[in-house]
C-alpha positions, 0 to 999 in steps of 0.5 A: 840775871837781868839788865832792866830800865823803863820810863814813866810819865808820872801824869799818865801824859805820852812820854817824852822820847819813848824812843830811848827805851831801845837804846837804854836796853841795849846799853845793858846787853853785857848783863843780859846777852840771851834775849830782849824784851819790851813793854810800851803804852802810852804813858810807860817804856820798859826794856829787859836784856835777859841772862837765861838761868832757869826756865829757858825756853818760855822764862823771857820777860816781860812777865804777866799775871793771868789777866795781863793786868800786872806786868813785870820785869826783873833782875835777879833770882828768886830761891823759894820760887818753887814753894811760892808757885806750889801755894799759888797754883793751890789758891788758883793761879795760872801760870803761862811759864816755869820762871821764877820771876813769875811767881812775883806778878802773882803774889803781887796779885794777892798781896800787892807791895807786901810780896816783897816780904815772901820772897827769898833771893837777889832782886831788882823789881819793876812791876806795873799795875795796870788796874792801879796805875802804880809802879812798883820798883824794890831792891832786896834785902841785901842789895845784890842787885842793883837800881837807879833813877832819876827823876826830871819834872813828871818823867821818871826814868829807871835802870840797873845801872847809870850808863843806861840812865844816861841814855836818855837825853834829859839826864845830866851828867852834873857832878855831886861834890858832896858824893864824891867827898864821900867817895875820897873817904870810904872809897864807895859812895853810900846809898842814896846818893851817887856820883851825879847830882841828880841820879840816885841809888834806891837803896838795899830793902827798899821800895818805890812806890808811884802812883797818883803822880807822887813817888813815896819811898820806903823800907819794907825790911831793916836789919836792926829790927833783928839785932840781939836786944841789949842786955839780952841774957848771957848765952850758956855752953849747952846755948851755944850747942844749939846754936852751932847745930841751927848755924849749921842747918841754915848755912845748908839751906842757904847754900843748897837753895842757891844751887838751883840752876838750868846752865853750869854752876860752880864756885869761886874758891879762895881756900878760906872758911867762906868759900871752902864751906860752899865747896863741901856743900856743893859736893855733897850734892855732887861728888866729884862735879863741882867746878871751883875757880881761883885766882893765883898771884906770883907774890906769895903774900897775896896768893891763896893757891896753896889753900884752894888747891887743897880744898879742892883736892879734898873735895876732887873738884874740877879746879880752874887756877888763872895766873894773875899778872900785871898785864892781865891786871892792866886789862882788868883795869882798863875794862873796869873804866867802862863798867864802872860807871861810878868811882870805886876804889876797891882794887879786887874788883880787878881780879873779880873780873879776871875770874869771872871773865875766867869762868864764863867759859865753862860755867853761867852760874857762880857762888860766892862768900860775900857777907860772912864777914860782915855777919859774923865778925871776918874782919881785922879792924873788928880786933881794933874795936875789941883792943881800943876798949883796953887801950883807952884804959891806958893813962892818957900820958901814957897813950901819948907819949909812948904808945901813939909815937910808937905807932908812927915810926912802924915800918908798913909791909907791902904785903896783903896785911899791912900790919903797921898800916893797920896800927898807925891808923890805929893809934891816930883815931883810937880816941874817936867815937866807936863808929867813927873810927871805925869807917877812918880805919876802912876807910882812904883818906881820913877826914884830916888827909882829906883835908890836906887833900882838897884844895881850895878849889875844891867845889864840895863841901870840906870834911873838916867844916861839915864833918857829917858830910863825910860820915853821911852813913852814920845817920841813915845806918844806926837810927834805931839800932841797939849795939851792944857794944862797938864791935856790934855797931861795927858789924851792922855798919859794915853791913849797911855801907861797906857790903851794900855799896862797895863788895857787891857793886864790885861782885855785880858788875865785875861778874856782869861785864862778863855775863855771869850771875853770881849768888851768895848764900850768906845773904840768904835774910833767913841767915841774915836774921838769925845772925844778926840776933847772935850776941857779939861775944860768939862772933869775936871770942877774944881776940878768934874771928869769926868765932861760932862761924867757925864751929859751926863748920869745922865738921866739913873742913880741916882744921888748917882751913878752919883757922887760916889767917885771913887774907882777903881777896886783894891785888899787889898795889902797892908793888905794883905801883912802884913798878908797871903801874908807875907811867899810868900814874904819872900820867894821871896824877901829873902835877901839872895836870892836878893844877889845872884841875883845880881840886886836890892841893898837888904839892900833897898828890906829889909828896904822896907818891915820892914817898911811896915810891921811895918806901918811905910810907905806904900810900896804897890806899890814897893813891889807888883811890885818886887814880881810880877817881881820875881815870872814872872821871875822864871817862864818864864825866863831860870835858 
């Protein structure tokens, strides 16, 4: 695991200030602690801070071909190394180190730009071609890993992250209104676009090419050339057999593969399906070895310990449980200000950074369950998509006048799974189009709260007047997909938007702030594929999530694991906020302050607080997503 950013003059002229590339590499020193490496020529600067994993004695980077003509740097891991290496070195290839990453300046060799395709990991990539005078940067398929550039005439600059980018002089720091629109909407802000005017995420399956002066961008994969076709035929018992067995087969793979690894490994265990099934691979492997690592709240609702505490007993882990406090959580959120170098307003981001910080002392390596959920159907609101196809059967009297008041007057549970919040939420967009109401129900502020939100001031565009602002995903995501339903476009939507920009922004930088890598065996694309080609109706069973998942690995866990509510890897904010977090509030969200501002209405801001202090209404989500965009912006955004 890797820190990477270069500079690149698109003419092949000197580049201007090839000073920076010290500076821009050693911004990214907490992603790679072990060692530093640089390339220089005239036109081109790269920089790598390296987090040993494997081959730790000659694996440093930068990484060359036999001939010296392709050189490489890289962040992440590559699972099938060892396969690739086996068929070079059969085709003639030399190789100088036992790295994984080397793999990919060879296959390049005989490939070029096409490598992408054999390889089977999380990566961020620049690779420069000598003979060609081409620059090659690629993101995988997934988006584990992240990259940014930002181009300003004939200088490309590059880098994991946008603190590195901002390192180099002649990047500015102008904000992008339209972004931060998004970001008041979803909570994240979606690929391509970011925080900055002028800084841009290359996105998931992507690939920059440079060359002749002229940068081209392109997809090298795409989920939605392996959704299941529509009307595809109807999936029988002896079918959905085979199916359990090969799910079960590929879930292996995945995990087993991810476990190669020259420094200590373990898991991060919640006690719920995803994470337990990891635990009962790992320790086929090595029984009684596994290190597992847990997060514990003091208010039972957000607390798994009891569920991780018995797989690990089942499995003899060796298990490590943090307590979980306000002022452990304080100081999760005070360090996250800094790594956090665009708004994300996803509070579990703090207990991720509280384990990971937990872990780095006995292990480098961590597995973790993300995407599951989003391939198999883990989430609640995947419910809301099945019930809204029978509400809207409902006379719409009926819907109106009963159902939709009902919804209003719920009463919103401070707890993990705010069900009347779900509900209300429910009843007020069940009447949009399936993928719209989709991202209002996950998302912060619905387009009509944003509205009330935004002041007249409010230099973006307004989410009434220029809806397609907010839902700027839509387009990029569903071009060419075939849904089958609205559950179906649900999923492939949370995959290419929820996942890509904010679970695993949250998982790499929460783990990298404290140097450790963290790997996901359920985006393994082989898996990925084959999910993806499953019919809905074996991911949502009724009203059971993650249905055929489930089958799958009931062999490996009891039954009371298997079929747990879910409760997601969450914080106590909304308590939390009527306590301890309340003078950081105040301060933030002070109405004076929003006034001078200038951008949200602070009679709203004010209302929103008073009645969440008074119980009145729940508004964990707004609040959260407002003091996470003022403490990013005084940190990151000039005066």
């Amino acid at each position: 695991m890797c820190g990477i950013c270069g500079i690149l003059n698109l003419n092949l002229d000197p580049v201007a200030r090839p000073d920076r590339i010290g500076s821009m590499t050693e911004r990214l020193t907490h992603r790679g602690p072990d060692s530093e490496g640089r390339f220089l020529s005239p036109y081109l600067a790269l920089g790598i801070r390296r987090l040993k994993i494997i081959d730790l004695e000659t694996g440093d980077q930068p990484l060359r071909n036999e001939t010296g003509a392709v050189t490489l740097i890289y962040n992440g891991e590559i699972y099938n190394f060892r396969e690739l290496r086996q068929q070079l070195l059969e085709r003639g290839h030399q190789f100088r180190t036992h790295s994984d990453g080397e793999v990919i300046a060879h296959l390049y060799e005989e490939k070029g730009s096409d490598c992408l395709e054999d390889l089977n990991g999380m990566f961020a990539i620049a690779l420069w071609d000598e003979p060609r005078r081409r620059l090659l940067l690629a993101r995988d398929r997934a988006g584990e890993k992240p990259l940014y550039y930002w181009q300003g005439g004939a200088t490309l600059v590059f880098a994991s992250e946008i603190k590195s980018l901002l390192e180099y002089p002649d990047v500015p720091r102008q904000p992008d209104f339209g972004a931060w629109t998004q970001y008041f909407f979803h909570g994240y802000i979606p690929a391509p676009r970011s925080a900055f005017r002028d800084i841009r995420k290359l996105p998931a399956a992507h690939r920059l090419l440079v060359e002749n002066g002229r940068i081209s961008i392109e997809p090298y994969w795409r989920l939605a050339d392996h959704l299941r076709p529509p009307h595809a035929r109807a999936i029988d018992r002896r079918d959905e057999e085979a199916i359990v067995i090969e799910l079960r087969e590929r879930i292996r793979q995945a995990a087993t593969s991810r476990l190669v690894s020259d420094v200590p490994l373990g898991v991060f265990l919640s006690g719920g399906v995803d994470s337990s099934t990891l635990v009962a691979l790992m320790s086929e492997l090595a029984p009684g070895q596994v290190n597992s690592f847990s997060v514990s709240f003091a208010e039972p609702s957000f607390s798994e310990q009891p569920y991780s505490s018995q797989v690990a007993r089942l499995f003899r882990t060796r298990h490590h449980t943090l307590d979980a406090d306000t002022k452990n959580l304080r100081e999760a959120l005070d360090a996250m200000v800094d790594h956090l170098d665009e708004p994300l307003a996803d509070p579990a981001v703090l207990p991720t950074y509280l384990i990971s910080r937990f872990a780095r002392s006995e292990i480098t390596v961590a597995l973790s369950g993300e995407g599951s959920d989003e391939l198999f159907g883990g989430y609640p609101t995947y419910i809301g998509a099945r019930l809204a196809d029978y509400y809207l059967r409902l006379p719409r009297a009926l819907r109106h006048g009963l159902a939709e008041p009902m919804g209003r007057r719920l009463k919103v549970s401070p707890g993990a799974v705010p069900l009347g919040l779900f509900l209300q939420r429910f009843f007020a967009h069940a009447e949009k189009p399936a993928a719209e109401r989709h991202l209002i129900w996950f998302g912060m502020f619905a387009p009509d709260e944003l509205e009330r939100l935004l002041a007249p001031g409010w230099p973006g565009p307004r989410p009434q007047a220029n809806p397609r602002q907010v839902f700027a995903a839509l387009d990029r995501v569903l071009e060419g997909a075939h849904p089958e339903t609205a559950l179906a476009e649900a999923l492939y939507l949370d995959f290419r938007t929820y996942l890509e920009d904010n679970l695993l922004v949250k998982v790499d930088r929460a783990s990298m702030a404290c140097s450790l890598e963290m790997r996901t065996p359920f985006l393994d694309h082989r898996l990925v594929e084959f999910a993806a080609g499953l019919p809905v109706a074996l991911k949502l069973r009724r009203f059971r999530l993650k249905y055929i998942l489930k089958k799958a690995v009931e062999p490996w866990l009891p039954r009371e694991i298997v079929y747990r509510q879910k409760r997601g890897f969450s914080v106590p904010v909304a308590g939390w906020m009527r306590g301890e977090l309340g003078p950081l509030l105040d301060e933030k969200l002070n109405p004076e302050k929003i006034k001078r501002q200038g951008w949200f209405d602070p009679a709203f801001v004010g209302r929103l607080l008073d009645e969440h202090r008074s119980g009145r209404a729940d508004h964990r989500k707004a609040l959260w997503t407002l003091l996470c965009f003022e403490l990013w912006h005084e940190r990151w955004m000039p005066c």
